[in-house]
C-alpha distance (Angstrom), angle and dihedral (degrees) to the residues before:
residue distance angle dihedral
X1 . . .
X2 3.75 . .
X3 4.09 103.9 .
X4 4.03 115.4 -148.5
X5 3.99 115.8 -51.5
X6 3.73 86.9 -2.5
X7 3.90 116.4 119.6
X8 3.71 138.7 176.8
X9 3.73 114.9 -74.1
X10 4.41 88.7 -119.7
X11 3.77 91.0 73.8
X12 3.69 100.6 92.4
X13 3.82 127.9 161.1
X14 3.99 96.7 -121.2
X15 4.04 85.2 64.2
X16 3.79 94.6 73.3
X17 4.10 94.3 49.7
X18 3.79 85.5 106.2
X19 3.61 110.1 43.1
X20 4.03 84.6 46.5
X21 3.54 86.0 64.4
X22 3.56 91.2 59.5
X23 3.30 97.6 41.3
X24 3.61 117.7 32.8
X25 4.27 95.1 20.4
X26 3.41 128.2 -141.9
X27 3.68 112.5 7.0
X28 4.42 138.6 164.8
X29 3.65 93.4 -138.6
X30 3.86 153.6 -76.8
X31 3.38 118.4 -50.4
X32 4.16 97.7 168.7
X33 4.12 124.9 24.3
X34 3.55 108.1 171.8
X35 4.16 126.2 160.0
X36 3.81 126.4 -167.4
X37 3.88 143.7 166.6
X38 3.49 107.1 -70.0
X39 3.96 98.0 -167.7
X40 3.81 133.4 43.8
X41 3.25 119.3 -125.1
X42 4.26 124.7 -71.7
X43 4.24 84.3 30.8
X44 3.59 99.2 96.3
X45 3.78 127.9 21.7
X46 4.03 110.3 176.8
X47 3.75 108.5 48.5
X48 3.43 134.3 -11.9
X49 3.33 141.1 -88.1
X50 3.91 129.6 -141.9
X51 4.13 130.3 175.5
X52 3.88 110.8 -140.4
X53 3.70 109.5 -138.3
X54 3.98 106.2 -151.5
X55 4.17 123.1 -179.7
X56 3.74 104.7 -177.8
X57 4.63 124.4 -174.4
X58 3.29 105.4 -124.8
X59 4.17 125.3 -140.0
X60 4.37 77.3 -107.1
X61 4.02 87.7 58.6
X62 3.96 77.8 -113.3
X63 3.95 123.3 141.7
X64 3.61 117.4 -120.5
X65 3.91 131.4 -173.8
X66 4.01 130.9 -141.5
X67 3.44 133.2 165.5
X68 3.65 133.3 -171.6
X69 4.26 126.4 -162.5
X70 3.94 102.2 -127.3
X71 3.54 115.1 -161.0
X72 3.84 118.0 -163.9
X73 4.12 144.0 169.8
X74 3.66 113.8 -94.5
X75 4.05 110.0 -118.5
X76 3.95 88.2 -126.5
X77 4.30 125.9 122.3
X78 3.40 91.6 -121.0
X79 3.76 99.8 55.0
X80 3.93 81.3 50.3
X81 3.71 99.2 48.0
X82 3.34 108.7 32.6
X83 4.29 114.1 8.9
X84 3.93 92.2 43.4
X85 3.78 90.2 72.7
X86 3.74 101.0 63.5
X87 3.91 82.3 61.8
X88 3.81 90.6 -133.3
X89 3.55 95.4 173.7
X90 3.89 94.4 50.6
X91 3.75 92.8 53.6
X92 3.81 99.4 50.8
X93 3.35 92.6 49.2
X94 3.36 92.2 53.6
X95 3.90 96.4 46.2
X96 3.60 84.4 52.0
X97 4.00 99.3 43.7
X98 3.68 92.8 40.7
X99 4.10 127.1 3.2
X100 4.16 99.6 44.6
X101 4.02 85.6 50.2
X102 3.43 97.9 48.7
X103 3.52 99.6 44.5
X104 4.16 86.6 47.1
X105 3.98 74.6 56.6
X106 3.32 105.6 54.7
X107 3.67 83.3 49.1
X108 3.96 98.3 57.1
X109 3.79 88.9 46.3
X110 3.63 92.4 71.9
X111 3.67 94.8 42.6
X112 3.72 101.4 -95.1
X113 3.71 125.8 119.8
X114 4.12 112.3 -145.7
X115 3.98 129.5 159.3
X116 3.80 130.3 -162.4
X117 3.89 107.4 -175.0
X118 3.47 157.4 -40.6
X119 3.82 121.5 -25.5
X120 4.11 112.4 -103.6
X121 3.97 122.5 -133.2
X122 3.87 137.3 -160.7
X123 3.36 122.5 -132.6
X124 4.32 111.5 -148.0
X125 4.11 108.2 -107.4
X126 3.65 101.4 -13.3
X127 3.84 118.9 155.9
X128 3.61 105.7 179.3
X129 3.83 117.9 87.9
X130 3.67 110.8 -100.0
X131 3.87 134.6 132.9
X132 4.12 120.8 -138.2
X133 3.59 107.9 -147.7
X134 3.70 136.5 179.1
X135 4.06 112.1 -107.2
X136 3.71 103.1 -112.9
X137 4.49 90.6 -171.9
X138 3.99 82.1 65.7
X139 4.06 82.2 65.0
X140 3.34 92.7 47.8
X141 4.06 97.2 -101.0
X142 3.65 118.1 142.1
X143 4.26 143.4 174.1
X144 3.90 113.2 -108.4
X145 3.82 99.0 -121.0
X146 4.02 96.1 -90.0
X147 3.86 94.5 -138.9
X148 3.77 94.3 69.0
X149 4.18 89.7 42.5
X150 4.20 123.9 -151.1
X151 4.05 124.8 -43.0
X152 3.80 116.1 -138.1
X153 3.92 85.1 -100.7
X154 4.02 91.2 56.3
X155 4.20 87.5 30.5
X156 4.19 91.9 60.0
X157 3.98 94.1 36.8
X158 4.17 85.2 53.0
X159 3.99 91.4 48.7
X160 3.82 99.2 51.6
X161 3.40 91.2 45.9
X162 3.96 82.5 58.8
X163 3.48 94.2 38.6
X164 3.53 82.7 56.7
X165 4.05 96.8 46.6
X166 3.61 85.7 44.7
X167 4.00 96.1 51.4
X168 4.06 87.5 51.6
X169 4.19 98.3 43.3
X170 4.04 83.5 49.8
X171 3.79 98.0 44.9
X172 3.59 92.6 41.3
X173 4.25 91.7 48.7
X174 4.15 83.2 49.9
X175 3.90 92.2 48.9
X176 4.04 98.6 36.6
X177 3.86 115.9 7.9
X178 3.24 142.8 -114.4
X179 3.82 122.3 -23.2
X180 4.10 121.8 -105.6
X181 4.04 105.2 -81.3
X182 3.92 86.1 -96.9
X183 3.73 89.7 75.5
X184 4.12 97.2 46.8
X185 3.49 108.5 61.6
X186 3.29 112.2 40.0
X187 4.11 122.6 176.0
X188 3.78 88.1 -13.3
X189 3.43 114.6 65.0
X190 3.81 127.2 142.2
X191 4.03 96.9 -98.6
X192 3.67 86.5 47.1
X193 4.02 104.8 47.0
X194 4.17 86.5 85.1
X195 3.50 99.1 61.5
X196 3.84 98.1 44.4
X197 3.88 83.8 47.9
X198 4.10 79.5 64.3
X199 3.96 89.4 39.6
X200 4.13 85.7 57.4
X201 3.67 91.2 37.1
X202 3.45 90.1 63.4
X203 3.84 107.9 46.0
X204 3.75 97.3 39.9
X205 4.28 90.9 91.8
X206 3.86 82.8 52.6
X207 3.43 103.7 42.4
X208 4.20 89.6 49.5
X209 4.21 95.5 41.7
X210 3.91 80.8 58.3
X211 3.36 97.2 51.3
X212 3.35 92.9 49.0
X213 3.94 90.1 64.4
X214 4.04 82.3 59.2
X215 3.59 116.0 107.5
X216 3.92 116.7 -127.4
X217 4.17 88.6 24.9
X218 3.17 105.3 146.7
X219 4.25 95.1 58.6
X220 4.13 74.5 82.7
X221 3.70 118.8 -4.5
X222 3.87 89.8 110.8
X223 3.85 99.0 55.4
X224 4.11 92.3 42.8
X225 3.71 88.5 48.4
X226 4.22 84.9 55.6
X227 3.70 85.4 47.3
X228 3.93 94.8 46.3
X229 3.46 91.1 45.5
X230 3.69 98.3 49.6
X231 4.43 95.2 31.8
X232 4.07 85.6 125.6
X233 3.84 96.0 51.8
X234 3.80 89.8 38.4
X235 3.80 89.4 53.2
X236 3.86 86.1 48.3
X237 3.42 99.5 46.2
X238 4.22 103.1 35.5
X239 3.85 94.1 39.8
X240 4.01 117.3 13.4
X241 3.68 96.6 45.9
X242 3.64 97.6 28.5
X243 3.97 101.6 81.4
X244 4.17 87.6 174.2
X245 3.98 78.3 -158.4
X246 3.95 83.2 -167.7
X247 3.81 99.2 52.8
X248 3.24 122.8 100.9
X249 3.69 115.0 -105.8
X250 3.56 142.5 -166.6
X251 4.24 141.4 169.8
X252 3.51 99.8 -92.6
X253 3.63 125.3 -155.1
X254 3.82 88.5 -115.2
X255 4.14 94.9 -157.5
X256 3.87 105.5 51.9
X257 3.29 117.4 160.7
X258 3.63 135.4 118.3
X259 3.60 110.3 -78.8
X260 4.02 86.4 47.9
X261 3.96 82.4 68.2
X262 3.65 121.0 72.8
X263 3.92 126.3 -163.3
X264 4.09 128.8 -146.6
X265 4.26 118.1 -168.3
X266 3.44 136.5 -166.6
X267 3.86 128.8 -119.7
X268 3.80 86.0 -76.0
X269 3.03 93.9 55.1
X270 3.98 96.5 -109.9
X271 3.73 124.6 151.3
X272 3.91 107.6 -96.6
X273 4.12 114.7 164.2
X274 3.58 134.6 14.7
X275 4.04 123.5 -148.9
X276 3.57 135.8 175.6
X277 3.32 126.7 -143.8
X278 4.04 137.7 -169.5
X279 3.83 104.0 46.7
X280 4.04 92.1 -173.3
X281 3.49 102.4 121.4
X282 3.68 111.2 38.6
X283 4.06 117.1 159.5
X284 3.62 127.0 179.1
X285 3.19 114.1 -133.4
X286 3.70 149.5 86.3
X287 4.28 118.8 -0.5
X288 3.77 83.3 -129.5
X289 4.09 89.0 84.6
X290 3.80 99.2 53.1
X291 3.58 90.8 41.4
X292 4.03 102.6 49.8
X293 3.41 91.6 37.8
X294 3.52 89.6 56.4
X295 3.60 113.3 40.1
X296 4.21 92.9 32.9
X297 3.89 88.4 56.2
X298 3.44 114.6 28.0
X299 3.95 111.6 31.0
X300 4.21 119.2 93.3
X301 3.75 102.4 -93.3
X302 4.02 94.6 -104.3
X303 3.26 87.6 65.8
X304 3.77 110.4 49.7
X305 3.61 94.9 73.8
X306 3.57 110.2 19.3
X307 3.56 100.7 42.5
X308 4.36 98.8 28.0
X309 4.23 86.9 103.4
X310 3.65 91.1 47.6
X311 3.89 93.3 45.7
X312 3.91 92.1 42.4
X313 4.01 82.4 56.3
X314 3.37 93.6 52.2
X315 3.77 90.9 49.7
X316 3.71 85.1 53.3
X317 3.63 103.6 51.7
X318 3.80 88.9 51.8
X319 3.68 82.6 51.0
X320 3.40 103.4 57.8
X321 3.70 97.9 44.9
X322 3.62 107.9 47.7
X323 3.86 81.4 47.6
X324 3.92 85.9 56.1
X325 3.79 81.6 53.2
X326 3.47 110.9 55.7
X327 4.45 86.7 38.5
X328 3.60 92.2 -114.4
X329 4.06 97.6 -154.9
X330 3.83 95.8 -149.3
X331 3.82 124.4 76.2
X332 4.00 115.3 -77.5
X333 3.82 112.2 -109.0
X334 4.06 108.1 -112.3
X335 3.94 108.4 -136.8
X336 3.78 94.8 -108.6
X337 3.54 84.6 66.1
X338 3.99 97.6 50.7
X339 4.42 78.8 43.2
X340 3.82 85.8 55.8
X341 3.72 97.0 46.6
X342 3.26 88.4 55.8
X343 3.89 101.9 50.4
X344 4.17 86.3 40.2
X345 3.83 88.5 53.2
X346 3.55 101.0 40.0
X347 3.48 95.4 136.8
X348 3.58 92.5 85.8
X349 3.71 89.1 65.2
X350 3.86 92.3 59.8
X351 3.90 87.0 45.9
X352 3.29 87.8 59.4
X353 3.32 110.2 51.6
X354 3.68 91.1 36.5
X355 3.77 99.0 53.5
X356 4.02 107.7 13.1
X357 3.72 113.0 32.2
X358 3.97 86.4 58.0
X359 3.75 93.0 59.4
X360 3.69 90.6 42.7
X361 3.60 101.1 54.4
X362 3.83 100.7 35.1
X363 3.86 120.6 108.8
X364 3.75 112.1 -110.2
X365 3.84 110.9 -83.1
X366 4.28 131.6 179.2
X367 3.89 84.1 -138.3
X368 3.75 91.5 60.7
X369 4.00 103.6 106.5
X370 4.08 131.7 139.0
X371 4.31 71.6 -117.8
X372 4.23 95.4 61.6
X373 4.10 86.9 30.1
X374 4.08 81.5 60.3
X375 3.52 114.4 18.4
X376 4.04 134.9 78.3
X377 3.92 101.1 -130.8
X378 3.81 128.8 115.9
X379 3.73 89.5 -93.8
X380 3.67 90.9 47.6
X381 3.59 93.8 51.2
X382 4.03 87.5 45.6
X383 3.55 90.2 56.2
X384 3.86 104.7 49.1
X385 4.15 87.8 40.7
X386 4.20 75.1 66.1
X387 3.80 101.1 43.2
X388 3.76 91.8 52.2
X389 3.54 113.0 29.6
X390 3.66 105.9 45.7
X391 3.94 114.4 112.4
X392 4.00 96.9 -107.3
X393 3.33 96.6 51.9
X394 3.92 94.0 48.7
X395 4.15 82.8 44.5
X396 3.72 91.5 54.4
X397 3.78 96.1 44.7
X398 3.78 88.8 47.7
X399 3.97 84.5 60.0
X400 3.81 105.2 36.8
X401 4.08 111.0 39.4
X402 3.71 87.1 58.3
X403 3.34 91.0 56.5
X404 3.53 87.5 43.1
X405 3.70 93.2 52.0
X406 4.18 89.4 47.1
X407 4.03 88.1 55.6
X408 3.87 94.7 47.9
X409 3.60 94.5 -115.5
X410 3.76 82.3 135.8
X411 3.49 100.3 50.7
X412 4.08 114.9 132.2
């Protein structure tokens, strides 16, 4: 695996000669190439992420400064067994290359100018997987720091924006069809169900020992510990074989949580534009996903349950109108169908906060790795003693799987 500020040997200076042209213009040559780590550890678990440090001599003598985010396939035998199989790299960069861009299309055809993310590059005869993408920090974009999770300000700004990503997946579906089969599965597709059977396998005596620390447990531990035990079949049975050929559907993002969302500000400092970032796992499929995943592990912990109607409304008013303004030709989705989705499809929630709200609210840690998140060593062990016995995640559990519980989420 690539240790900190190392990178693989393929990454050379003379590689970016081209896309400096396009970015930068004319230029007399590189004087500085440098590439480092661009996240700490526990902020990316799949692949990893490096910032290209560019210093180009302008035609004027002048100095100029570029930099690139350069994603790339961590040299580990998991990633080759098991993560190279849901063709992660192949899917972004076709989200990228082809879905964000057309639905920023369909956008500008009625008049309306909406942006999703980062602008993708090629790099000239390059086999290894990688993705070029433009650095959004140089715009002034950043991540909220995860730990502290979304304010209703930052909460509302992130659900139009998926309102409006929604809108454009469903009017595009209506106008075109479905996607190519890349697009529909996402993270669970049939050759893949086995090995997050193991994934689930392996967190359930976790999960359960920190539930135990909850106060007022037992109202539900029993029926969670059914649905913990049987997440895989549930996932089978609630969303593989359950078309709902009647719901409405959309592409979601598939990965949604808070450090797949970056922020820009003006001079004072007041939220501007919202982007997403890391298109690997998209899934068509029910709104339910996007939104659980969302709300359950990246919203401040007064607002997951007091506020998740109000935010789902939100959602829905976005919704409605940006489907108004692309002419989507099928009938509009009334919110007691986006509230039934959501109770149908509740299985997303206890994904969630099972396998994502860990990750989001744990401290930063060397031992956190897709590796320790999966595996049975010391380091593995270290790790998910973090993820699910710190205090916030034991506070936010406290909150949400009573809530859970009240909704029949945990219905047998």
């Amino acid at each position: 695996m690539q240790t900190p500020n190392s990178y693989p040997a393929w990454i050379k200076a003379e590689l970016f000669e081209e896309i400096l042209k396009e970015t930068v213009g004319d230029f007399k040559s590189i004087e500085k190439f440098k590439v480092n780590n661009a996240l700490g550890p526990g902020e990316n678990y799949a692949t990893i992420m490096l910032r290209v440090n560019i210093e180009v001599l302008l035609p004027s003598d002048s100095l100029k400064q570029q930099t690139f985010m350069l994603k790339i396939a961590p040299d580990s035998k998991m990633y080759r067994e098991q993560m190279s199989k849901l063709e992660l790299f192949k899917t972004e960069a076709g989200m990228y290359r082809d879905v964000v861009p057309e639905f920023e299309e369909l956008y500008r055809n009625k008049g309306v100018d909406i942006r999703f993310g980062a602008k993708l590059y090629d790099l000239s005869d390059i086999k290894e997987e990688y993705l070029l993408l433009e650095d959004l920090s140089s715009s002034d974009f950043r991540n909220v720091k995860r730990q502290d999770c979304l304010d209703i300000h930052h909460a509302k700004a992130v659900l139009k924006k998926l309102a409006q990503w929604h809108a454009a997946s469903a009017a595009r579906i209506a106008e075109r069809g479905l996607y190519d089969k890349i697009y529909l599965d996402g993270f669970f597709n049939g050759s893949y169900m086995k090995a997050t059977e193991d994934v689930f396998d392996g967190m359930i005596p976790y999960i359960l020992g920190a539930l135990r620390k909850v106060p007022n447990h037992d109202e539900y531990f029993e029926n969670f510990e059914k649905k913990l035990i049987n997440l895989n079949k549930c996932l089978t049975t609630e969303i593989l074989d359950n078309p709902g050929d009647n719901e409405f559907k959309v592409l979601n993002h598939g990965d949604f949580w808070c450090n797949n969302i970056m922020f820009q500000y003006d001079y004072q400092q007041q939220l501007k534009e919202t982007y997403f970032v890391d298109y690997q796992m998209p899934r068509y499929g029910s709104v339910a996903q996007d939104l659980y995943y969302f709300i359950l592990s990246s919203t401040r912990l007064e607002l997951k349950v007091n506020c998740f109607d109000e935010m789902i409304h939100y959602y829905y008013v976005n919704l409605i109108e940006h489907l108004k303004i692309l002419e989507y030709s099928k009938p509009l989705p009334r919110l007691s169908d986006i509230h039934q989705s959501l109770l149908k499809q509740s299985v997303w929630a206890i994904l969630t906060v099972c396998c994502i709200m860990s990750g989001v609210l744990c401290d930063p840690t060397d031992v956190a790795s897709m590796e320790n998140f999966i595996g049975t060593s010391e380091d593995g062990d270290k790790f998910k003693q973090l993820l699910y016995f710190n205090d916030r995640y034991l506070k936010h559990m406290e909150v949400i799987l009573p809530w859970l519980n009240n909704r029949g989420a945990l219905d047998p």
